[in-house]
Every structure is written in structure tokens, then in C-alpha cells.
C-alpha positions in Angstrom: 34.9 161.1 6.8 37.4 160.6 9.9 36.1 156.9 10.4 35.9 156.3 6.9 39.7 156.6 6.9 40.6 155.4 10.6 38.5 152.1 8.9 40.7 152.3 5.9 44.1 152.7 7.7 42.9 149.7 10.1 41.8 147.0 7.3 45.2 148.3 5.3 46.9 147.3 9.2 45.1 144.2 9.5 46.3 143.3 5.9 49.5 143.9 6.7 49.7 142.2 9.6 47.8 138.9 7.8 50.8 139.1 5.3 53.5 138.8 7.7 51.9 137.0 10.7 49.8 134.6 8.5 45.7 134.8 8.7 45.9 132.3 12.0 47.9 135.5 14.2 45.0 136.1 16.3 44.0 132.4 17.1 45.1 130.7 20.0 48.0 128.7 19.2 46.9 125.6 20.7 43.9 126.3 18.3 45.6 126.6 15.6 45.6 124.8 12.4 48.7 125.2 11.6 48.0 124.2 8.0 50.7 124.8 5.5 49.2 127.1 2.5 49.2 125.6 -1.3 49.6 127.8 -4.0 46.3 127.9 -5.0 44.9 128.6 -2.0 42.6 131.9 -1.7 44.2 133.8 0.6 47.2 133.5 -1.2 48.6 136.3 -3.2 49.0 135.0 -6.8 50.9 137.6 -8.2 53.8 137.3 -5.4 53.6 133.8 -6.4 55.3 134.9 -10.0 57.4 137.1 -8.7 55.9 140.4 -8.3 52.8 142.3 -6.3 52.2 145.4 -7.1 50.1 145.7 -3.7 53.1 145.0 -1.7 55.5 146.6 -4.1 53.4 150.2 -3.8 52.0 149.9 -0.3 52.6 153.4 1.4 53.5 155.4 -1.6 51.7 157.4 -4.5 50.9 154.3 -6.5 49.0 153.0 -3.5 46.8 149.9 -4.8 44.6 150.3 -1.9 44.3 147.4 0.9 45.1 143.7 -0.1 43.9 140.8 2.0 45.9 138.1 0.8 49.2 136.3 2.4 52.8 135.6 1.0 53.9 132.4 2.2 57.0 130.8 2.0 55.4 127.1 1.6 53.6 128.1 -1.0 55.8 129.8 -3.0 58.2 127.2 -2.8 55.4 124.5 -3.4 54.9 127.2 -6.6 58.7 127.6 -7.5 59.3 123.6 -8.0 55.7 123.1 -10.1 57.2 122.4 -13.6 55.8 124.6 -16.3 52.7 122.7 -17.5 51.7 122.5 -14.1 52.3 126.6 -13.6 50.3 127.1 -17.1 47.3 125.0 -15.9 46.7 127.7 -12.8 46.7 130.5 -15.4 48.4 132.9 -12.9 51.5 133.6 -15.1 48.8 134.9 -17.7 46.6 136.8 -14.6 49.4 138.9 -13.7 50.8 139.6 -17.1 47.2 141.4 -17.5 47.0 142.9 -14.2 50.5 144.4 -14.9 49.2 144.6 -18.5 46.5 147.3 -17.0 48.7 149.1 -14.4 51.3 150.1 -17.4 48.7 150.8 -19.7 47.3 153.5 -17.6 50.4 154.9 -16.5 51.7 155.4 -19.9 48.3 157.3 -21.0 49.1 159.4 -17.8 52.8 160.1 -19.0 51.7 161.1 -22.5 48.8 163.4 -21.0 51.8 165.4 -19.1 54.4 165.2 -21.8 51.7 166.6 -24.4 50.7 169.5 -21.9 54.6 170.5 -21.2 55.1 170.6 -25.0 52.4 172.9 -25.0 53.4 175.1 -22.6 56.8 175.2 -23.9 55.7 176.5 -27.4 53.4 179.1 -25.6 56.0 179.9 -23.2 58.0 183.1 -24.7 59.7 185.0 -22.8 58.7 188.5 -23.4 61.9 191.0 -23.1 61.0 194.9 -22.3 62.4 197.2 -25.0 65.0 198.0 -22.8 66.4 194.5 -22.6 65.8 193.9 -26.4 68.0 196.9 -27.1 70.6 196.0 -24.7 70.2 191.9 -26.3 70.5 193.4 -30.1 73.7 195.2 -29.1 75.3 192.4 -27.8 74.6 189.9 -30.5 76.3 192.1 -33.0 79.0 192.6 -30.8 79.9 188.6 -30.4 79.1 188.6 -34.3 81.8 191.1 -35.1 84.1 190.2 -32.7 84.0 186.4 -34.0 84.4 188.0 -37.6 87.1 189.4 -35.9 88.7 186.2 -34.1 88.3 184.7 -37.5 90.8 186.8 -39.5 93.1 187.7 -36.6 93.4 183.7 -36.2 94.3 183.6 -40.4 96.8 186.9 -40.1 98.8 184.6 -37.8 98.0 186.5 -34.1 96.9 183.1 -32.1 96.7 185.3 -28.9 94.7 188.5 -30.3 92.2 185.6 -31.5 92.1 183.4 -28.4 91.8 186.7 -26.5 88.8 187.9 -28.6 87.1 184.5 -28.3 87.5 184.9 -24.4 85.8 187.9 -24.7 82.7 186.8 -27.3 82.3 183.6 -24.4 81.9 186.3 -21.6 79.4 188.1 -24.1 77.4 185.2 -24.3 76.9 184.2 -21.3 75.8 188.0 -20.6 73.5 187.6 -23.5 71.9 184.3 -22.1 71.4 186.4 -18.6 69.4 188.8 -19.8 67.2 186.1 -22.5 67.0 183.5 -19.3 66.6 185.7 -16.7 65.2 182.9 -14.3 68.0 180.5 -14.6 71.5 182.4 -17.0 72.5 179.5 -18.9 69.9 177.2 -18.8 66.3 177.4 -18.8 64.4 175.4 -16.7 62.2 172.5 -18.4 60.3 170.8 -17.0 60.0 166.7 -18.0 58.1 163.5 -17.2 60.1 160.4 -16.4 59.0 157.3 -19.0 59.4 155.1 -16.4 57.3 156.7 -13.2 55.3 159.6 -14.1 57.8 161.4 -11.8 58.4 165.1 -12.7 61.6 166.2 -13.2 63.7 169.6 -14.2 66.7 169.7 -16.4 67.8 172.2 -13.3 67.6 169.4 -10.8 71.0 168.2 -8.6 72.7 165.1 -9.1 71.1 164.4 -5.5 67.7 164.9 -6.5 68.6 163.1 -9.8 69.9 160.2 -7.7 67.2 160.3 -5.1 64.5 160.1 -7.9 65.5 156.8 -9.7 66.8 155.3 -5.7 63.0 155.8 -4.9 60.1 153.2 -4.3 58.0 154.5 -6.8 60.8 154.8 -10.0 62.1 151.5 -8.4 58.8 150.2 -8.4 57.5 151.0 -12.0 60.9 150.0 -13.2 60.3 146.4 -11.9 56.7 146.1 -13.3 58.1 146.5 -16.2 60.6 144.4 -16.4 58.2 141.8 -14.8 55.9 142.4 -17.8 58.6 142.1 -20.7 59.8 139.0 -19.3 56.1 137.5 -19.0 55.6 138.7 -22.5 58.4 136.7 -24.0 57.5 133.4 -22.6 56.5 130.9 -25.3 58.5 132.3 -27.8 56.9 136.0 -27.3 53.6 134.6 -27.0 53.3 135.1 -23.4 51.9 132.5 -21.0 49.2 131.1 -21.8 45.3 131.5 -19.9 43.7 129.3 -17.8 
């Protein structure tokens, strides 16, 4: 199993390497060919060529694509960049990527509805269960805001602003008591749990603005979000017909 993975973690190096280096990096360089790569060449990687790779974009994270042998090369992409349309549509790798990404979202999205289906199950089986006790003690204090806003209510109309304000104060302080002993776990606001549209990313309504931040900053929301983008744009060429195949 060890070399199975040293093997793995070696060809994903050697990819690597191909990509930045070019497929020549190990031949002498008075051997060297030297050739400059054409868009349509193998070892080239297509879908960098429109714009996106999804096995560059997710190297190294969850979303890991697994290793990729081909090269991005600046020749050919600009070769690519200046082909005029007809040209691009007669390759057919507008219309291979729009598929590939096509796939990738597909999946993902059948992933995010699995989770978001299971957390609204769980949330209509989750009920908290109170002891007697706290029951009793959660009774008490609902008819005690109840009255006390009855209360507010008609000291408000009989003209004593500050008798009302001062009994609102106190049904607010009532409340949040209330909510402490219903939400024990968090007084206030109870945690739930959700699953970002965009990632799959879990998230919690109890999260800080750093984690929030950190979250959509990262290479995998990041990521998703320009695959998607990648594919609504692809989708609309031709008038929302999308490019056409080879």
C-alpha cells in the first residue's frame, strides 16, 4: 500500500514538474527539440486552453482530480487565443470541456442535495427534550412575558411611556432566559448545520465572520465557484446553444 502511494505521489510530481518545466526538462539541452507546442498537440491540456482545468485548479485539495500528464504552454495558448471562432469550433474543445465541467457539477450538486436532504431530516427529528423540571420552569416564564406584555400594552395606552418601556426591558431579559433553558447548547441561537450550494462545504449558522471569510477565500469554494461560472459562460455561446461538437 506504501508504494502504491509513494508511486502515486511521484507520477502526481512528475506531472507537475511536466506542466511547468515542459515534457523536454529531463533531456539534455543540446538534445533538445525545442519544438514550440500547437494547440492540438497531445500533451497539451485542452481544457487550460479555454480557460479553465479543473486538474490544475483542484490539485492538492479535496476535489483532487487525481494526476494529469498534460502541459500548459504559453505558445499554445496563445496560438489558441488568436484562432478565430470557426477555427476553435472545428477542434471541438470548447464543447469537451463544457461536458467535462458538465459532469463535475452534475455530481457535485447530487452530493449537495444528498447532505441538504439528510440535515433536513435530522432537523425535524431533532427535538430537544426538556426534563419536567425545565418544562415547569419554561411554562412559567412564557406566561410571565405574556402578562407582562399585556401589561406593557395598556400601561403604554394609560399614557406611562416609562412603566411600559421598563416592562418591555424586562419581558427582553425574560426571553432570552427562556431561550437559555429551550437552547441550552447555544442561548439564542441554535446551531444548524448547512451545506454551501457552491462547494459542498459544511457550514454552521454559529460560525465567525473568520471562518465565514476563510470558507468562501478558499481553493475549494474559489474553485467550484469558477467552474461554474466557466460552465454558464460556455453554455451561452451561440445564442444559449453552447459550442458546438467536433
Amino acid at each position: 500500500h506504501t508504494q502504491k502511494t509513494m508511486a502515486a505521489a511521484k507520477a502526481a510530481l512528475a506531472a507537475q514538474l511536466d506542466a511547468l518545466m515542459g515534457k523536454e526538462r529531463d533531456v539534455p539541452v543540446d538534445m533538445r527539440t525545442n519544438r514550440k507546442l500547437s494547440p492540438d498537440d497531445e500533451e497539451v491540456d485542452k481544457y487550460w486552453l479555454v480557460g479553465l482545468s479543473p486538474y490544475i485548479l483542484f490539485r492538492n485539495t479535496r476535489s483532487d482530480l487525481g494526476p494529469w500528464d498534460k502541459v500548459t504552454d504559453d505558445d499554445a495558448k496563445e496560438t489558441w487565443d488568436k484562432l478565430p471562432q470557426e477555427k476553435k469550433d472545428e477542434y471541438g474543445y470548447e464543447y469537451d470541456t463544457m461536458r467535462f465541467l458538465e459532469q463535475l457539477v452534475g455530481d457535485l450538486d447530487k452530493t449537495i442535495k444528498r447532505h441538504q436532504d439528510k440535515l433536513e431530516q435530522d432537523k425535524t427529528s431533532k427535538v430537544i427534550t426538556l426534563s419536567a423540571e425545565t418544562r415547569t420552569q419554561v411554562d412559567a416564564l412564557a406566561k410571565e412575558i405574556n402578562d407582562l406584555q399585556a401589561s406593557a400594552q395598556r400601561l403604554g395606552e394609560e399614557g406611562d411611556v416609562d412603566g411600559s418601556m421598563k416592562a418591555m426591558q424586562t419581558v427582553e431579559e425574560l426571553k432570552v432566559k427562556k431561550d437559555g433553558l429551550e437552547n441550552p447548547q447555544f442561548p439564542g441561537k441554535e446551531k444548524v448545520m448547512e451545506v454551501c450550494d457552491v462547494c459542498c462545504n459544511f457550514m454552521a449558522n454559529t460560525d465567525s465572520d473568520v471562518r465565514k471569510a476563510e470558507h468562501l477565500a478558499g481553493k475549494q469554494h474559489m474553485g467550484w465557484n469558477q467552474i461554474r461560472t466557466k460552465l454558464k459562460e460556455l453554455k451561452e455561446m451561440n445564442g444559449g446553444a453552447g459550442p458546438p461538437p467536433k
